[in-house]
C-alpha positions in Angstrom: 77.9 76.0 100.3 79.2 78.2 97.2 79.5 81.8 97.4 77.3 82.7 94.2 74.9 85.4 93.0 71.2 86.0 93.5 69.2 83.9 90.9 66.0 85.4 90.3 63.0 83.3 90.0 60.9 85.2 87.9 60.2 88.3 90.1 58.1 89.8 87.8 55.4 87.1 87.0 52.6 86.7 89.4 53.4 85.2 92.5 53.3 84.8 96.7 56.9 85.6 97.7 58.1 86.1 101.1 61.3 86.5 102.9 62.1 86.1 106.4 64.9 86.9 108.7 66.3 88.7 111.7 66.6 92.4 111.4 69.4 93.9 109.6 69.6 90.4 107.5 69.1 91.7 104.1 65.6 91.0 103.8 63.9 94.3 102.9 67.0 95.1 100.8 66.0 91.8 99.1 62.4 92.8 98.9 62.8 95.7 97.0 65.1 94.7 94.7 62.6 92.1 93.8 60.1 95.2 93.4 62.2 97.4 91.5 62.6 94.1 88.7 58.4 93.9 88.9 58.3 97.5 88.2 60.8 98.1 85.3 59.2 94.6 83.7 56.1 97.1 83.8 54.2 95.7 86.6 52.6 98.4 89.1 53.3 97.7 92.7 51.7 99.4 95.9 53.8 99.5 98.7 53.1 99.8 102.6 55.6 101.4 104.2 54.8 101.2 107.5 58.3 102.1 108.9 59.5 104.4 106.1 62.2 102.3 104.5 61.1 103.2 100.8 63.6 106.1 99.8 66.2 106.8 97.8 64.7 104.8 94.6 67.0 103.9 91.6 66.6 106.9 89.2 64.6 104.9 86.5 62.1 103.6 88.9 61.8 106.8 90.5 61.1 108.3 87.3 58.0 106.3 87.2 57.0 106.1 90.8 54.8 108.5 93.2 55.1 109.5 97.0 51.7 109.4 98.7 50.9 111.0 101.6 49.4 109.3 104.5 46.2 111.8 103.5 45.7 110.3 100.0 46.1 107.1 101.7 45.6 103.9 99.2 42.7 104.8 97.5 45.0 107.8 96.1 47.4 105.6 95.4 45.6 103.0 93.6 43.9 105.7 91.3 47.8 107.0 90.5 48.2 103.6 89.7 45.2 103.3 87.4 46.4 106.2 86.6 49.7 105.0 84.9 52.3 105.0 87.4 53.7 102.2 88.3 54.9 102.5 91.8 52.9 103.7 94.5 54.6 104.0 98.5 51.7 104.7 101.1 53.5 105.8 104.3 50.9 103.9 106.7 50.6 102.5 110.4 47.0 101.0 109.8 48.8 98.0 107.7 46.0 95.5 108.9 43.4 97.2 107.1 45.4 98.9 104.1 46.4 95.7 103.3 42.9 94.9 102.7 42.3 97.7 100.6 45.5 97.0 98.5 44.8 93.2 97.8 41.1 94.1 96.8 42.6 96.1 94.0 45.4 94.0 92.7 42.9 91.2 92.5 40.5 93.3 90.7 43.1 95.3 88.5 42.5 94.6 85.2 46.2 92.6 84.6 48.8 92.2 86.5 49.5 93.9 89.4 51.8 93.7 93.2 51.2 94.6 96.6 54.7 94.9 98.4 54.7 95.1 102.4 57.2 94.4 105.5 55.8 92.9 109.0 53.5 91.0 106.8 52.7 89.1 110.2 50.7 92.3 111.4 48.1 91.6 108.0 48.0 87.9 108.4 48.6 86.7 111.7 49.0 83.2 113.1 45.9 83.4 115.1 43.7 80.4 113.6 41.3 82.7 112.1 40.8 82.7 108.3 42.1 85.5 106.6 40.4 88.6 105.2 38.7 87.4 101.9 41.2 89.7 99.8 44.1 88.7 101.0 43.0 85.3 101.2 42.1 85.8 97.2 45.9 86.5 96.7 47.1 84.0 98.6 45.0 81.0 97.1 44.8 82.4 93.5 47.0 84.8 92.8 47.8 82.9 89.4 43.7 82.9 88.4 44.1 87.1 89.8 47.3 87.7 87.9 48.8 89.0 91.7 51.9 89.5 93.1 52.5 89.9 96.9 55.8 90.7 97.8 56.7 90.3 102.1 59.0 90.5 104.3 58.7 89.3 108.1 61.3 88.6 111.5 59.0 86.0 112.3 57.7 82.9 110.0 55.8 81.5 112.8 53.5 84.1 113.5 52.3 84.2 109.5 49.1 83.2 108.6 49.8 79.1 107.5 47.3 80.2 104.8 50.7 82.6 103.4 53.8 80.3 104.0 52.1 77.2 102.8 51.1 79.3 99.5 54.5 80.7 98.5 55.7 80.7 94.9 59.2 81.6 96.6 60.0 81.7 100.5 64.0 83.1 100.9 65.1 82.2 104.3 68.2 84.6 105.6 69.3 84.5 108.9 67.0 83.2 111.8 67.9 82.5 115.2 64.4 82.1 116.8 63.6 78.3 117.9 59.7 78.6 117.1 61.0 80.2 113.7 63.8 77.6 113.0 60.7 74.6 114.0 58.5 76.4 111.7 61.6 76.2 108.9 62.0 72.5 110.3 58.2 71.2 109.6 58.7 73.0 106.2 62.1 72.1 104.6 63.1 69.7 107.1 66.6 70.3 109.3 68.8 71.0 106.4 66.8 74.2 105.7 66.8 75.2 109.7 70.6 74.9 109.5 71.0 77.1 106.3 69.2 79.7 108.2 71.1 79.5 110.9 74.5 79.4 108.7 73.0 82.9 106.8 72.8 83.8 111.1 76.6 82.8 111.7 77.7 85.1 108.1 75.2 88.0 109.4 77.2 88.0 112.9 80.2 87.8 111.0 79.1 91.0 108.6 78.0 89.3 106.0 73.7 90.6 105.2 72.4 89.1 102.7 73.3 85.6 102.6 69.9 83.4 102.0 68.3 79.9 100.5 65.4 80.5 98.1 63.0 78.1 97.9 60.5 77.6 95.0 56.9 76.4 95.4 58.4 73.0 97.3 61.0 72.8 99.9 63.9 70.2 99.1 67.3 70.0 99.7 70.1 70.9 98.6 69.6 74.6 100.1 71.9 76.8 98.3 73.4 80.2 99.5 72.8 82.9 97.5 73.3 86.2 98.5 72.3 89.8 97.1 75.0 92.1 97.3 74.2 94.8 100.0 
């Protein structure tokens, strides 16, 4: 596997893109780069920020970007939006139902527009039940809603199937989980479980970052890629 740079797949066109990996992988890092692109393309993003990993913002996307308070909540943040800005951070532990709340608008913004969250598991869990209709809307038609949903989770296998059978993208960094690495297996087959658990090997080695990205279908070759921490 070649030692190459990230190739971007489009990260500011509408989309369902998730990563997954172990903590400390490279995957939020990952995540908000791919934000940052949306946003300079001109494409406002709310994020959830449930554990306070959105600060120090590159200096041009800062420029165009607000701080909400866990008062304004998203409503405040999708009228900044409206508004003009183009990224929104809600600091927020109710991420079941503000990920609700943030799905109805992108869908109903008028053009395009991204929700960005990590733990994505917490808003659509494995649990058999069907998802809320909004984020069910973004998952199923985010092309006909002109959507993109950006997340990040340690654990494929307790997403909603509705979400990782949906993906425009899926990058897969380091996983070490057997229920995650099965998951990987059923998807991509056990090429795509052992690139995962090569990105593991290079994470333990102090290498974050390292990842296969998949797009729409998962075939081999898997290729490592890795974003620059």
């Amino acid at each position: 596997m070649s030692t190459i740079q990230l190739h971007e797949l489009g990260d500011d066109g509408p989309g369902l893109r998730l990563s997954v990996g172990v903590s400390r992988s490279g995957k939020t890092f990952g995540l908000r780069r791919q934000v940052y692109r949306a946003v300079r393309a001109g494409v406002p993003v709310l994020v959830l920020d449930r554990l306070r990993e959105w600060t120090a913002l590159p200096p041009d996307v800062a420029a165009v970007a607000v701080g909400v308070t866990p008062e304004a909540g998203v409503r405040g943040a999708t009228a900044w939006l409206d508004g003009g800005a183009r990224l929104a951070i809600v600091h927020t532990r109710a991420v079941e139902s503000d990920a609700v709340l943030a799905c109805e608008w992108a869908r109903d913004h008028a053009g395009h527009a991204g929700v960005a969250m990590s733990e994505v598991h917490r808003a659509a869990p494995n649990t058999g039940a069907p998802l809320p209709e909004a984020l069910e809307d973004v998952a199923l038609a985010w092309a006909h809603h002109n959507v993109s949903f950006y997340g990040d989770t340690q654990r494929l296998s307790l997403c909603h199937r509705t979400l990782t059978e949906q993906m425009r993208e899926l990058r897969v960094y380091a996983v070490g989980g057997e229920r995650d690495l099965q998951r990987l297996r059923e998807m991509g087959g056990a090429k795509l479980s052992e690139a995962a658990q090569e990105c593991a090997r290079r994470l333990v080695a102090g290498e974050p970052g390292w990842h296969v990205s998949i797009a729409t279908v998962a075939l081999p070759p898997y290729e490592l890629r890795r974003e620059a921490l």
